[in-house]
PDBQT receptor file of N, H, CA, C and O in Angstrom, charges set to zero:
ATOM      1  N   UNK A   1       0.855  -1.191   0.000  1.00  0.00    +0.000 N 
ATOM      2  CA  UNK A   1       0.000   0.000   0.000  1.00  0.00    +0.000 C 
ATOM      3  C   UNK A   1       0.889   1.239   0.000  1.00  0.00    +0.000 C 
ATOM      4  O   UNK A   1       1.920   1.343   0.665  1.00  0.00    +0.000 OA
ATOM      5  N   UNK A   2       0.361   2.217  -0.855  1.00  0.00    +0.000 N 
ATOM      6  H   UNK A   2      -0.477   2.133  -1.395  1.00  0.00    +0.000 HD
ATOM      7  CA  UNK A   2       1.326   3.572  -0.992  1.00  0.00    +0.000 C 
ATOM      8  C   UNK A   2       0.915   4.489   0.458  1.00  0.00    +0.000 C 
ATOM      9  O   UNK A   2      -0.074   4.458   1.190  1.00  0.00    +0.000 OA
ATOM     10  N   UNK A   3       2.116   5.260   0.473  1.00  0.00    +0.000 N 
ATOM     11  H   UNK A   3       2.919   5.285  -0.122  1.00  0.00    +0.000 HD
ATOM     12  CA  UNK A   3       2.537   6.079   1.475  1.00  0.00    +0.000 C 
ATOM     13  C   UNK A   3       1.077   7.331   1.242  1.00  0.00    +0.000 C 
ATOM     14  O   UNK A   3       0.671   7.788   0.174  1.00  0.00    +0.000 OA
ATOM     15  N   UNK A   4       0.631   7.577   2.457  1.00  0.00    +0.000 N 
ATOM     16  H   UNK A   4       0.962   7.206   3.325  1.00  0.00    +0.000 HD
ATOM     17  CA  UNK A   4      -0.542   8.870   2.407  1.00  0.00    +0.000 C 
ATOM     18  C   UNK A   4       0.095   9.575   2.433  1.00  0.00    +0.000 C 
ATOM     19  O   UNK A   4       1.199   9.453   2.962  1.00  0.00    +0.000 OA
ATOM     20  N   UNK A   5      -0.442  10.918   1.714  1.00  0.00    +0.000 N 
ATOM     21  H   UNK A   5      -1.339  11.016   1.284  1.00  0.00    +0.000 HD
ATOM     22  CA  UNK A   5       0.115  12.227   1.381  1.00  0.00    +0.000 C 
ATOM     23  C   UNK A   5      -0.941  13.118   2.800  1.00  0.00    +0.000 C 
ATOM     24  O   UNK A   5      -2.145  13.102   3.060  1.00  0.00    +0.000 OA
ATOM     25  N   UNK A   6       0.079  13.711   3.340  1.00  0.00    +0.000 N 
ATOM     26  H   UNK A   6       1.057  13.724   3.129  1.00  0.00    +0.000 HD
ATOM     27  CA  UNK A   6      -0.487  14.709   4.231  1.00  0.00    +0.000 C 
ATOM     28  C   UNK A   6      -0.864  15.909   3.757  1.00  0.00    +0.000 C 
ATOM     29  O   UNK A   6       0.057  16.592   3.309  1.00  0.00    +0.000 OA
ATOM     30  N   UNK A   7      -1.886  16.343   3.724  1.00  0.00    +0.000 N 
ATOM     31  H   UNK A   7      -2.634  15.788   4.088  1.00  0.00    +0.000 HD
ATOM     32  CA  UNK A   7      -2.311  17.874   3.156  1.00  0.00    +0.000 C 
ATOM     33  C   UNK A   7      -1.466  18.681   3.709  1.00  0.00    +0.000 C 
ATOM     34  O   UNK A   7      -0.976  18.392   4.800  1.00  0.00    +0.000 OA
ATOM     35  N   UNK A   8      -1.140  19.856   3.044  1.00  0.00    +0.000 N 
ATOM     36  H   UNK A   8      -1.538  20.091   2.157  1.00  0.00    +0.000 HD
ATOM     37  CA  UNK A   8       0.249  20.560   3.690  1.00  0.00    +0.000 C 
ATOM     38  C   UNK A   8      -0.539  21.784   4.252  1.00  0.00    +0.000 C 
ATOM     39  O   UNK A   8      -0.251  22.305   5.330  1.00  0.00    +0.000 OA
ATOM     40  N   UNK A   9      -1.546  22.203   3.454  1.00  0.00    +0.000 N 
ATOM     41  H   UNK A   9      -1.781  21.781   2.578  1.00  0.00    +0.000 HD
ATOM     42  CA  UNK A   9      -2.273  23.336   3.832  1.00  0.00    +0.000 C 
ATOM     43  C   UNK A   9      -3.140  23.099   5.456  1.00  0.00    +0.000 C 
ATOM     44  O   UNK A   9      -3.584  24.140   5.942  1.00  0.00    +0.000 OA
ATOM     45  N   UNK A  10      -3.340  21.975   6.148  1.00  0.00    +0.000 N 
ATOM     46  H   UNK A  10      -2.980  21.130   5.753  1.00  0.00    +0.000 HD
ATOM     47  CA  UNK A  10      -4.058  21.597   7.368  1.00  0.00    +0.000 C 
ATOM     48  C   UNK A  10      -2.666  21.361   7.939  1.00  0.00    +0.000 C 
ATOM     49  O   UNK A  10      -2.746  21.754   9.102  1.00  0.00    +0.000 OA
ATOM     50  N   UNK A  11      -1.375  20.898   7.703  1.00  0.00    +0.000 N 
ATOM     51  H   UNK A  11      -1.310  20.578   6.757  1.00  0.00    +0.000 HD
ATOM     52  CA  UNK A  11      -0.315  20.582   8.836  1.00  0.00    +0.000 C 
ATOM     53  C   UNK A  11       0.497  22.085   9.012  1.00  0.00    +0.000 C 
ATOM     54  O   UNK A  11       1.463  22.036   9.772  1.00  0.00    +0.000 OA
ATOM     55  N   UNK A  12       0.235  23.263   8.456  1.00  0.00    +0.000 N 
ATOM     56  H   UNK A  12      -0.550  23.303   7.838  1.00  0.00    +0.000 HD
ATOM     57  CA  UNK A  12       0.603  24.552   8.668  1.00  0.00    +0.000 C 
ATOM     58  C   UNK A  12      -0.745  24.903   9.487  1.00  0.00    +0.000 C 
ATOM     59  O   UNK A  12      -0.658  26.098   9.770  1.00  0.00    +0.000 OA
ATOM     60  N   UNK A  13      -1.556  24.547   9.823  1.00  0.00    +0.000 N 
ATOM     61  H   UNK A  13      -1.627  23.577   9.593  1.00  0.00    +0.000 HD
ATOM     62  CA  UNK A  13      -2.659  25.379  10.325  1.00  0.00    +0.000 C 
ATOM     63  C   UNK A  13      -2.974  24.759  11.996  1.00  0.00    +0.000 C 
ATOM     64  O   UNK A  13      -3.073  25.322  13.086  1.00  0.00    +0.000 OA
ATOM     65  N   UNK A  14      -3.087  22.958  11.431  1.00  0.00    +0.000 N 
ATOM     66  H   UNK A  14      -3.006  22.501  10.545  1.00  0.00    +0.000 HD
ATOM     67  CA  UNK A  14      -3.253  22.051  13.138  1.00  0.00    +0.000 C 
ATOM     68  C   UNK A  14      -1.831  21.874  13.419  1.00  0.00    +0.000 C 
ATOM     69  O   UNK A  14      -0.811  22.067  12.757  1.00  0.00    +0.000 OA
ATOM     70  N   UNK A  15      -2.155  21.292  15.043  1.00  0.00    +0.000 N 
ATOM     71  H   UNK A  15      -2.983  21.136  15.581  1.00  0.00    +0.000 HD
ATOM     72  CA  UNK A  15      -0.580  20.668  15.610  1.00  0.00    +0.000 C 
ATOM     73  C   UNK A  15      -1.427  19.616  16.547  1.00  0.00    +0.000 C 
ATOM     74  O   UNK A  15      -2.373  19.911  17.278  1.00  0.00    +0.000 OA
ATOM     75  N   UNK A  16      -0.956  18.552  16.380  1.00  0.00    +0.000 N 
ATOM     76  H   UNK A  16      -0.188  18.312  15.786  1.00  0.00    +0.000 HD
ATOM     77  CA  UNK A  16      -1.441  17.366  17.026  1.00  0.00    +0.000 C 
ATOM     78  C   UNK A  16      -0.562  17.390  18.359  1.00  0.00    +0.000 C 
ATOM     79  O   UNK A  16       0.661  17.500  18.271  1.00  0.00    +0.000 OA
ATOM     80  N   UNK A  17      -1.092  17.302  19.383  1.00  0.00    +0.000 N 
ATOM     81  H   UNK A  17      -2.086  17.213  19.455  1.00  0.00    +0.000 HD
ATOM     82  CA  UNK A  17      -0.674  17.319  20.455  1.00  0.00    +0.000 C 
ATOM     83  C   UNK A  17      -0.468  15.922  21.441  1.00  0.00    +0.000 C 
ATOM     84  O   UNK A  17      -0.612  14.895  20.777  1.00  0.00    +0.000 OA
ATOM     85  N   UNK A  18      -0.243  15.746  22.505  1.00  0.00    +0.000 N 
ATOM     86  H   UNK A  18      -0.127  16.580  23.044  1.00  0.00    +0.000 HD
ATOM     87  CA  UNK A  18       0.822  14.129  22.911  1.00  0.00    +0.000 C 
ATOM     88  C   UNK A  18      -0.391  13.536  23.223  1.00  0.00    +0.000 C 
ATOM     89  O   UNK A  18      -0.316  12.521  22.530  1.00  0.00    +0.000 OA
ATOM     90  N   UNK A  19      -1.270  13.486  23.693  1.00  0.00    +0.000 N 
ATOM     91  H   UNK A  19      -1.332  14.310  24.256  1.00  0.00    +0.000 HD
ATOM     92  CA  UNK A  19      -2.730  13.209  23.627  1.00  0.00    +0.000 C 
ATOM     93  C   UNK A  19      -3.594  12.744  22.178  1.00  0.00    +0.000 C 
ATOM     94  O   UNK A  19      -4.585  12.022  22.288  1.00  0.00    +0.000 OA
ATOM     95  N   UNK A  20      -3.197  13.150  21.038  1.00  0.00    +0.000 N 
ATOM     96  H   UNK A  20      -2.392  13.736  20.949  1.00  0.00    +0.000 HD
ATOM     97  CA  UNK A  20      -4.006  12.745  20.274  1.00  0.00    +0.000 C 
ATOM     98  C   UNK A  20      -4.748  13.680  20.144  1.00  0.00    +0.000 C 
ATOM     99  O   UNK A  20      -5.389  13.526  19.104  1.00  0.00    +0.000 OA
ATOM    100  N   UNK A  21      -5.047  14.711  20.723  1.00  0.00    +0.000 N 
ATOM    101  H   UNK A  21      -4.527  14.837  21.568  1.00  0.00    +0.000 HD
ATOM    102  CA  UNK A  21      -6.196  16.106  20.457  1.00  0.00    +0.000 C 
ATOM    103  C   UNK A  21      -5.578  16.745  18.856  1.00  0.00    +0.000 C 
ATOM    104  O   UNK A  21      -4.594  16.425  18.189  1.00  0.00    +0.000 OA
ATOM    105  N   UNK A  22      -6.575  17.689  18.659  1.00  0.00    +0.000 N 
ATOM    106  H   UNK A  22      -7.374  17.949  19.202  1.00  0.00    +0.000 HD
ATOM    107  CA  UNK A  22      -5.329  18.702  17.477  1.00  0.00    +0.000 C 
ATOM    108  C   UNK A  22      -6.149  20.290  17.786  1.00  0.00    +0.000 C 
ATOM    109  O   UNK A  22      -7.341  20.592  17.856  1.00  0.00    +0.000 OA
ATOM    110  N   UNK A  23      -5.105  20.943  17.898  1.00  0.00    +0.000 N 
ATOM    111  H   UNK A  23      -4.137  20.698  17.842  1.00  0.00    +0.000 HD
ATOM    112  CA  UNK A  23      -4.559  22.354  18.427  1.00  0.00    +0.000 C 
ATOM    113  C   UNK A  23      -4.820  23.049  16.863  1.00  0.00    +0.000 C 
ATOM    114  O   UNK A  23      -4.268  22.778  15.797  1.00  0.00    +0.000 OA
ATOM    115  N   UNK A  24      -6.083  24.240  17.239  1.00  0.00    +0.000 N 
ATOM    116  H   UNK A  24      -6.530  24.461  18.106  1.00  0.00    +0.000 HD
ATOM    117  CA  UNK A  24      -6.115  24.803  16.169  1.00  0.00    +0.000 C 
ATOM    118  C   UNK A  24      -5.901  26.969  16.536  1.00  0.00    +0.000 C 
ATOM    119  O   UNK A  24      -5.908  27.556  17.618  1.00  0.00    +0.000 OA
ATOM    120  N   UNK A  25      -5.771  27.437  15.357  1.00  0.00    +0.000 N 
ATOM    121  H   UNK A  25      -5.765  26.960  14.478  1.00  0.00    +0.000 HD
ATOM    122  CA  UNK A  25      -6.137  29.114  15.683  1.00  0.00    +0.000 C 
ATOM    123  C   UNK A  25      -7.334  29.217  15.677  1.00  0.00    +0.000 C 
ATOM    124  O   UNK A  25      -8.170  28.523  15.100  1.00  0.00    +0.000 OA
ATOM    125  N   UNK A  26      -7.572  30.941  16.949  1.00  0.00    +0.000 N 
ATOM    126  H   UNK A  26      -6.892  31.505  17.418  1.00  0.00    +0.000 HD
ATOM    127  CA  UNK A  26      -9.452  30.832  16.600  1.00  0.00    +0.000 C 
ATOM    128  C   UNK A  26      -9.071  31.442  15.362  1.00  0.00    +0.000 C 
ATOM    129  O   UNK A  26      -8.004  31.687  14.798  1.00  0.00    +0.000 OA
ATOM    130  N   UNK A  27     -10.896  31.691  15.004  1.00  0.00    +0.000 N 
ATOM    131  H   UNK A  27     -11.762  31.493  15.462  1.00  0.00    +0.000 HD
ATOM    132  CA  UNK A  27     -11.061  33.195  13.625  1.00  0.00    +0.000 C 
ATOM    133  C   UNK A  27     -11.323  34.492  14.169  1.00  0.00    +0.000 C 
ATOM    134  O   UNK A  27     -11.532  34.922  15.303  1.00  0.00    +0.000 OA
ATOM    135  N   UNK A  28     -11.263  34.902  13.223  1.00  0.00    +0.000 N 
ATOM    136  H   UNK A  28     -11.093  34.553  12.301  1.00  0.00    +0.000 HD
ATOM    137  CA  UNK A  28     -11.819  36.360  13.511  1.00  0.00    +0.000 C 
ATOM    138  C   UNK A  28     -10.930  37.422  13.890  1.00  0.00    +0.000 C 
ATOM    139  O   UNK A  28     -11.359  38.300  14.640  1.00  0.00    +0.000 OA
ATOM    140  N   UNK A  29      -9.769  37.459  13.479  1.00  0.00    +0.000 N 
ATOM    141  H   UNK A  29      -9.421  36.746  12.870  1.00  0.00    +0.000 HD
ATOM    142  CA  UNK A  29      -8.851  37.819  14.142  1.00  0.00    +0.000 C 
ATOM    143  C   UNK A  29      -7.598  38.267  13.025  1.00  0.00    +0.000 C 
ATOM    144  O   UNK A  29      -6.384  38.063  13.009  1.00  0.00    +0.000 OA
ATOM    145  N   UNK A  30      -8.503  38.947  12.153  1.00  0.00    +0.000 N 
ATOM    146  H   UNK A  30      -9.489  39.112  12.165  1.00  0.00    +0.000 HD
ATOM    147  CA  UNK A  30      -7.538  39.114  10.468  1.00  0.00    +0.000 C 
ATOM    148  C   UNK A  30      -7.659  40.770  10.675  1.00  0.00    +0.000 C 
ATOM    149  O   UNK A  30      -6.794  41.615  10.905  1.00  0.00    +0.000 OA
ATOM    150  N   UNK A  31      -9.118  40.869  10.493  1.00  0.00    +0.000 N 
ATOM    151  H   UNK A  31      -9.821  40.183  10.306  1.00  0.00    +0.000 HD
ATOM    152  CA  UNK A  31      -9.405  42.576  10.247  1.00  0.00    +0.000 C 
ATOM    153  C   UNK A  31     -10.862  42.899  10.998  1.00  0.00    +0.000 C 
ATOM    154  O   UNK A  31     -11.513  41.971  11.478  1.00  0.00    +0.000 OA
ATOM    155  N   UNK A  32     -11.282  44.150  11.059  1.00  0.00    +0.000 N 
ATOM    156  H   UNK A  32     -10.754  44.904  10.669  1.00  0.00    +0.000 HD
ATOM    157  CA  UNK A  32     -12.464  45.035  11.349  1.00  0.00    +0.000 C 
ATOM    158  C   UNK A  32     -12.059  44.714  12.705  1.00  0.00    +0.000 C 
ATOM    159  O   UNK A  32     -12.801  43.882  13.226  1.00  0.00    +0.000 OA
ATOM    160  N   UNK A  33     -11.056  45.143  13.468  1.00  0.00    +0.000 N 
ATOM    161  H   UNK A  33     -10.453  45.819  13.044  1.00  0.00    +0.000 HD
ATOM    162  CA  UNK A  33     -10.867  44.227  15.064  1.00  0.00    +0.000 C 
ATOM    163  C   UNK A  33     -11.411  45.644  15.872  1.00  0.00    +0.000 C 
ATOM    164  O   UNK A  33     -11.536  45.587  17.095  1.00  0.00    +0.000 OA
ATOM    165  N   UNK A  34     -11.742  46.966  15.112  1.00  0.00    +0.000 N 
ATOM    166  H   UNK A  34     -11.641  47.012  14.118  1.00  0.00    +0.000 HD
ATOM    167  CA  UNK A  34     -12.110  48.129  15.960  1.00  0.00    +0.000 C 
ATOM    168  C   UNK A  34     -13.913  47.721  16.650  1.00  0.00    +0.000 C 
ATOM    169  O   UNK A  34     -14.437  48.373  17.554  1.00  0.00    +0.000 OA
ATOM    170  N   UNK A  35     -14.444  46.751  16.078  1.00  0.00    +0.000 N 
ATOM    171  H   UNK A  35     -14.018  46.221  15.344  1.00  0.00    +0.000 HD
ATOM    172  CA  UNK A  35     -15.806  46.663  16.576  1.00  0.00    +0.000 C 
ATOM    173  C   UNK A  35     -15.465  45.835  17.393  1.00  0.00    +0.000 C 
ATOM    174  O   UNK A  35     -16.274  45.729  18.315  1.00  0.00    +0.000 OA
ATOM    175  N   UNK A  36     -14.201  44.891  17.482  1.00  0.00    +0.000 N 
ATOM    176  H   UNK A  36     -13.544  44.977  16.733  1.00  0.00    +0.000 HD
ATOM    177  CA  UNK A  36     -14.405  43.620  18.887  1.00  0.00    +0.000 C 
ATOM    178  C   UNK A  36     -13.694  44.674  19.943  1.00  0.00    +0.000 C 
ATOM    179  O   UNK A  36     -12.974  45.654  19.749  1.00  0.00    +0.000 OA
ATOM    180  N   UNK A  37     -14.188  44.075  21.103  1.00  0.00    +0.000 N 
ATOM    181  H   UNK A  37     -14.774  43.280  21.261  1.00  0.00    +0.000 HD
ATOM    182  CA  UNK A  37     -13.702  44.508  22.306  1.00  0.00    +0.000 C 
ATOM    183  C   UNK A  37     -11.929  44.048  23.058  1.00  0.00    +0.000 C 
ATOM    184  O   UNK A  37     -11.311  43.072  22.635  1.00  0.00    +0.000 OA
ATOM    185  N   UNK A  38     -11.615  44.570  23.697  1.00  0.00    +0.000 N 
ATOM    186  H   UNK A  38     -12.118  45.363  24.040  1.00  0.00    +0.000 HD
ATOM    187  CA  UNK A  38     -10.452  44.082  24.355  1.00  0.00    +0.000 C 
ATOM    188  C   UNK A  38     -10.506  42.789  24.621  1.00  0.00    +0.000 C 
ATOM    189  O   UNK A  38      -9.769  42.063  23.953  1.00  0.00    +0.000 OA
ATOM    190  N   UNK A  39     -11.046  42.410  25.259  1.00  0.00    +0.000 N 
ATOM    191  H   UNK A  39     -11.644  43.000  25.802  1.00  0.00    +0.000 HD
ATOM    192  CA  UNK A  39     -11.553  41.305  25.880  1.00  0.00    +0.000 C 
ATOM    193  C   UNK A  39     -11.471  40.291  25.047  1.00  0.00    +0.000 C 
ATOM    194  O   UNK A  39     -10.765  39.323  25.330  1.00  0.00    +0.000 OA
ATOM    195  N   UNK A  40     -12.171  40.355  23.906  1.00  0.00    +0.000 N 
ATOM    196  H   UNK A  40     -12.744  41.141  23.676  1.00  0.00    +0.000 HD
ATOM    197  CA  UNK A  40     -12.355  39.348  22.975  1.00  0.00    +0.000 C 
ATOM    198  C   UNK A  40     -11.421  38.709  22.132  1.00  0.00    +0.000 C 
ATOM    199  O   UNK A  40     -11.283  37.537  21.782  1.00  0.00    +0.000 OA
ATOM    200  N   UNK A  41     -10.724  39.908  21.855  1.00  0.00    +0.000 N 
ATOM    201  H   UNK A  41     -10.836  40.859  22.140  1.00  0.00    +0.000 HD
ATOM    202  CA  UNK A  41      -9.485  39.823  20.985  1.00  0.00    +0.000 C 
ATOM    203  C   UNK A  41      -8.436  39.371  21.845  1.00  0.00    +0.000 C 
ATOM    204  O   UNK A  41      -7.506  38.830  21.247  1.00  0.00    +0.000 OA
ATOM    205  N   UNK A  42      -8.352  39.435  22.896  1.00  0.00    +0.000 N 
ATOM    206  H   UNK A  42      -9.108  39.875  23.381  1.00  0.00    +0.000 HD
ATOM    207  CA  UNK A  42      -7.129  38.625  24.117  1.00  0.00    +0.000 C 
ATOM    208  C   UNK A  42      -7.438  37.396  24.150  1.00  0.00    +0.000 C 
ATOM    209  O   UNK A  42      -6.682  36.471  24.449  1.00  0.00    +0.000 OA
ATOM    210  N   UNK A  43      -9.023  37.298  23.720  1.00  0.00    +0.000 N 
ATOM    211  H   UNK A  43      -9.637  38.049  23.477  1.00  0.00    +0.000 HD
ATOM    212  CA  UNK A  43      -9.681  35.389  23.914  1.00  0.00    +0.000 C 
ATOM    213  C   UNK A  43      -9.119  35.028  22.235  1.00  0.00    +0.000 C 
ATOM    214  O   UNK A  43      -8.296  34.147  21.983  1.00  0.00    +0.000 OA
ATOM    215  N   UNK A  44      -9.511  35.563  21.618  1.00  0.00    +0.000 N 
ATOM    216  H   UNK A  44     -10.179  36.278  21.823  1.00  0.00    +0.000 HD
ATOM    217  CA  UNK A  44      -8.912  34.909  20.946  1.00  0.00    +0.000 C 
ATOM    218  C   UNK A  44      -7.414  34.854  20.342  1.00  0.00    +0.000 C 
ATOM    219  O   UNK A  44      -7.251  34.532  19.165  1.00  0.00    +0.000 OA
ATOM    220  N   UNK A  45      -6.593  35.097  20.974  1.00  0.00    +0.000 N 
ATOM    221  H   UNK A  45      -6.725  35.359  21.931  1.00  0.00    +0.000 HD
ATOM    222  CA  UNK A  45      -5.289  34.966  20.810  1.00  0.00    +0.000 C 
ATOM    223  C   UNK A  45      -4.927  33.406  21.137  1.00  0.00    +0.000 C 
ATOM    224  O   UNK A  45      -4.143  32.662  20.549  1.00  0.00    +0.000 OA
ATOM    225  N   UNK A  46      -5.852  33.132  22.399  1.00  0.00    +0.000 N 
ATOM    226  H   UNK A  46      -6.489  33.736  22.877  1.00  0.00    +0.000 HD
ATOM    227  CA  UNK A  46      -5.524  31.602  22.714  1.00  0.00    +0.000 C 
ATOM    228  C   UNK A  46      -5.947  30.842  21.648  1.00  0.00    +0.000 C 
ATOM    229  O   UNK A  46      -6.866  31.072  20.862  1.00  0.00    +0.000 OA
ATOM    230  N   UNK A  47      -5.072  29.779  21.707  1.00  0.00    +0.000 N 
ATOM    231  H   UNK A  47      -4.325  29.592  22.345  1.00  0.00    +0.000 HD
ATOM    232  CA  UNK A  47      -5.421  28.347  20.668  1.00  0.00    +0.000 C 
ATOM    233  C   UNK A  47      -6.495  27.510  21.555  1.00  0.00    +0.000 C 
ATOM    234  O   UNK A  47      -6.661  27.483  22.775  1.00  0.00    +0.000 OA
ATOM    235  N   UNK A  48      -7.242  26.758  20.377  1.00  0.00    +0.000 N 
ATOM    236  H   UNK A  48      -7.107  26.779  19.387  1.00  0.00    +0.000 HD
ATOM    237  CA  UNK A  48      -8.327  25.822  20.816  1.00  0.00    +0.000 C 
ATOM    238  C   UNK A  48      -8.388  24.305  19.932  1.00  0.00    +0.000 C 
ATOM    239  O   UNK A  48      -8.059  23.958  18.798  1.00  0.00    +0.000 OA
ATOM    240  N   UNK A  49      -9.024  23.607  21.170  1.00  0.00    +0.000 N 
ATOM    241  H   UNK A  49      -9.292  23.889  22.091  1.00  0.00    +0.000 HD
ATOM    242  CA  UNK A  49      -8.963  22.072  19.962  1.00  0.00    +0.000 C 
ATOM    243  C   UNK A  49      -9.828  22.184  19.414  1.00  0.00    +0.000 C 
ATOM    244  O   UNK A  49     -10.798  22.806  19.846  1.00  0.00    +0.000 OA
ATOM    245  N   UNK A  50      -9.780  21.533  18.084  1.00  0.00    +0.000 N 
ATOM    246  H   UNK A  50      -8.991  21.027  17.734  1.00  0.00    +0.000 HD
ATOM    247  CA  UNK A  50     -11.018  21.276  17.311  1.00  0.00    +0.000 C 
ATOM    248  C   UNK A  50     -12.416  20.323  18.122  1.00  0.00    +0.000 C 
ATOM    249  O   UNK A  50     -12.614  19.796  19.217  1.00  0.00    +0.000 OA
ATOM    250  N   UNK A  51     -12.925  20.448  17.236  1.00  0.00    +0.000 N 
ATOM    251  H   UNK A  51     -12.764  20.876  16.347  1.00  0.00    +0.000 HD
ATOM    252  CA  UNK A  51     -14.212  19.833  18.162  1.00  0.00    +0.000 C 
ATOM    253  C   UNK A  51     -14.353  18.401  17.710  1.00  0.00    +0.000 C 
ATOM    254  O   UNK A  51     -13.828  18.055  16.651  1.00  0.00    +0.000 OA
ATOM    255  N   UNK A  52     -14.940  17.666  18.352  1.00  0.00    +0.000 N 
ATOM    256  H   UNK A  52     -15.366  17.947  19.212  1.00  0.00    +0.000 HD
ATOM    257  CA  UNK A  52     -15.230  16.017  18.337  1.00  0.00    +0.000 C 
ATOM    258  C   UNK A  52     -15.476  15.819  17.281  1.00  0.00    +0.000 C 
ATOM    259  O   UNK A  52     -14.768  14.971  16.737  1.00  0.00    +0.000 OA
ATOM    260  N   UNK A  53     -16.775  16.589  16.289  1.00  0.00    +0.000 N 
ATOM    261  H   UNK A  53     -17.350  17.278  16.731  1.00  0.00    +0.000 HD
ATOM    262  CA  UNK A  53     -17.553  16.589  15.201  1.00  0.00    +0.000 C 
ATOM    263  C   UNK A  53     -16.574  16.412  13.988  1.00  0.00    +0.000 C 
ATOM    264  O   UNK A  53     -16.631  15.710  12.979  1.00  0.00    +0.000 OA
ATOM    265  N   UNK A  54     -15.624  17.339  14.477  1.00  0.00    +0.000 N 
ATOM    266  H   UNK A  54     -15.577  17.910  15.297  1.00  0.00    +0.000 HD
ATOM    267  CA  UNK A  54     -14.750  17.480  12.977  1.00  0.00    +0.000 C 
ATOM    268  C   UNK A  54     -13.418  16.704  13.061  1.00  0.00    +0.000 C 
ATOM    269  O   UNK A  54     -12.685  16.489  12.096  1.00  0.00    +0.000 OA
ATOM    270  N   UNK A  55     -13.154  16.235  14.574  1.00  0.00    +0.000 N 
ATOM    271  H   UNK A  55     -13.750  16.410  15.358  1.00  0.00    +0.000 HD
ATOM    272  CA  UNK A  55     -11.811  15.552  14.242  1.00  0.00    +0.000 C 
ATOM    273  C   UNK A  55     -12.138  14.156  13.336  1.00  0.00    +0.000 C 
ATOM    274  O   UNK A  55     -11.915  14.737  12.273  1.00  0.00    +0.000 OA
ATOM    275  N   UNK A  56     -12.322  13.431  13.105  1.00  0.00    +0.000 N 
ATOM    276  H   UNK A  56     -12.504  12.960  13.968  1.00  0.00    +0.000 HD
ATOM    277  CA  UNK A  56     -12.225  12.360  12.101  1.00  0.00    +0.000 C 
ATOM    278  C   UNK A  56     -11.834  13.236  11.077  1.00  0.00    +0.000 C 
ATOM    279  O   UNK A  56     -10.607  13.332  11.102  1.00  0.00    +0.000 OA
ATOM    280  N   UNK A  57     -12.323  13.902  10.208  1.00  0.00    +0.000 N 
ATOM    281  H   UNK A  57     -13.319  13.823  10.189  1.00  0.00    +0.000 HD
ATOM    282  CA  UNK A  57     -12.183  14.604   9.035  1.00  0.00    +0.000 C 
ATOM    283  C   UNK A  57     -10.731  15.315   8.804  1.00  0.00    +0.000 C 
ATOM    284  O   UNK A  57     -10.107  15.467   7.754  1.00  0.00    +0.000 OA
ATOM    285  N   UNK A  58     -10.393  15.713  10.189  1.00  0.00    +0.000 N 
ATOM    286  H   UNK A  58     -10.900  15.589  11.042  1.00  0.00    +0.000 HD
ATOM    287  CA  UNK A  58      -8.778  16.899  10.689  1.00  0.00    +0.000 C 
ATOM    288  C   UNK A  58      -8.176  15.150  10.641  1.00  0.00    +0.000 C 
ATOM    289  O   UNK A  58      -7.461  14.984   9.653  1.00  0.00    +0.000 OA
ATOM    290  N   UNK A  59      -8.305  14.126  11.333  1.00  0.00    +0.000 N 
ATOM    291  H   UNK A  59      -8.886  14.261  12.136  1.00  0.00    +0.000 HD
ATOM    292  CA  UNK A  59      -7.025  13.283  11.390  1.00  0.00    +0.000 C 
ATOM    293  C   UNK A  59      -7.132  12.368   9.837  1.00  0.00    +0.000 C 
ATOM    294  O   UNK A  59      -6.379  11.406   9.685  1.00  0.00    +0.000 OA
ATOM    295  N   UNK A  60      -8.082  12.743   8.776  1.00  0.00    +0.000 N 
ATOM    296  H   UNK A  60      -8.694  13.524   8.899  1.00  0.00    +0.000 HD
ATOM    297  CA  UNK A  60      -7.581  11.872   7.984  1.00  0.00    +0.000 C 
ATOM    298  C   UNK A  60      -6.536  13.443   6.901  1.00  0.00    +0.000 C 
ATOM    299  O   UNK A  60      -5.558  13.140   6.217  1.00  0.00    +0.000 OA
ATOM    300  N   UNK A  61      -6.919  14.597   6.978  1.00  0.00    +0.000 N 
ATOM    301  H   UNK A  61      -7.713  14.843   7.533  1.00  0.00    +0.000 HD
ATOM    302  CA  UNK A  61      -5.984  15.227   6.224  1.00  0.00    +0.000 C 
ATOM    303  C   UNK A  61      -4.290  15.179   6.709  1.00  0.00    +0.000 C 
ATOM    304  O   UNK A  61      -3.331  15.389   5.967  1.00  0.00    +0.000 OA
ATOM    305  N   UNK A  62      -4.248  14.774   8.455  1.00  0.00    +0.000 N 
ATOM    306  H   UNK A  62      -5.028  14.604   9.058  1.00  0.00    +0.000 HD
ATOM    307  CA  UNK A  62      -3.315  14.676   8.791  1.00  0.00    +0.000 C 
ATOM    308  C   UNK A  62      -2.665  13.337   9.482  1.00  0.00    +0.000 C 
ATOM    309  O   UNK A  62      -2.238  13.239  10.632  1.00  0.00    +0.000 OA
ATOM    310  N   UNK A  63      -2.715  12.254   8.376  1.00  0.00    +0.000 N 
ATOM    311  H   UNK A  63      -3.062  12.334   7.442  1.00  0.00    +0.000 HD
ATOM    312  CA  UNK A  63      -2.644  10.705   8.160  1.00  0.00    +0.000 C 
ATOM    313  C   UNK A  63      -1.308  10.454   8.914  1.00  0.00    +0.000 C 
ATOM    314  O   UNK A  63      -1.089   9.243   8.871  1.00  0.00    +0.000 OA
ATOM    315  N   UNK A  64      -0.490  11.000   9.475  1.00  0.00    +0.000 N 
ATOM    316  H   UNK A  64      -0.667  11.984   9.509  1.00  0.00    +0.000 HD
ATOM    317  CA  UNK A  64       0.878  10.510  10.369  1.00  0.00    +0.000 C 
ATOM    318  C   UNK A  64       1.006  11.505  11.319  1.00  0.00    +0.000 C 
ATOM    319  O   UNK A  64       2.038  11.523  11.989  1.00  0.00    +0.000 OA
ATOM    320  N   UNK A  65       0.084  12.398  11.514  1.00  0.00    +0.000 N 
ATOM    321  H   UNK A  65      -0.754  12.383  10.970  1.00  0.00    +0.000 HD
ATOM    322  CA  UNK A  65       0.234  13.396  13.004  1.00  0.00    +0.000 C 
ATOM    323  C   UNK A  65      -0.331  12.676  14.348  1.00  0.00    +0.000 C 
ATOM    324  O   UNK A  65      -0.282  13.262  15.429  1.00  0.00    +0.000 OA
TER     325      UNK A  65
């Protein structure tokens, strides 16, 4: 069986972590940042895991993470 190709565009974006989770950026956080609040924009600086729903879909683009 041939070697899986890892999408390169999802292994610049997730990081699989020692757990098996995967570590993503929030959104919202490009432009128009004068309507979000302080607050919000400090929340989203933190990283978050993806959600249950979508990891199957995140671990097959990233087939050896």
């Amino acid at each position: 069986m041939p070697k899986l190709k890892t999408k390169k565009s999802a292994a610049k974006r997730l990081k699989v972590t020692k757990s098996g989770k995967i570590k993503r950026k929030r959104a919202k956080l490009r432009h128009i940042l004068t309507n979000k609040t302080r607050k919000q924009k400090r929340g989203l600086r933190s990283s978050a895991l993806v959600s249950s729903a979508d990891m199957d879909r995140m671990k097959r683009l990233l087939p050896y993470g």
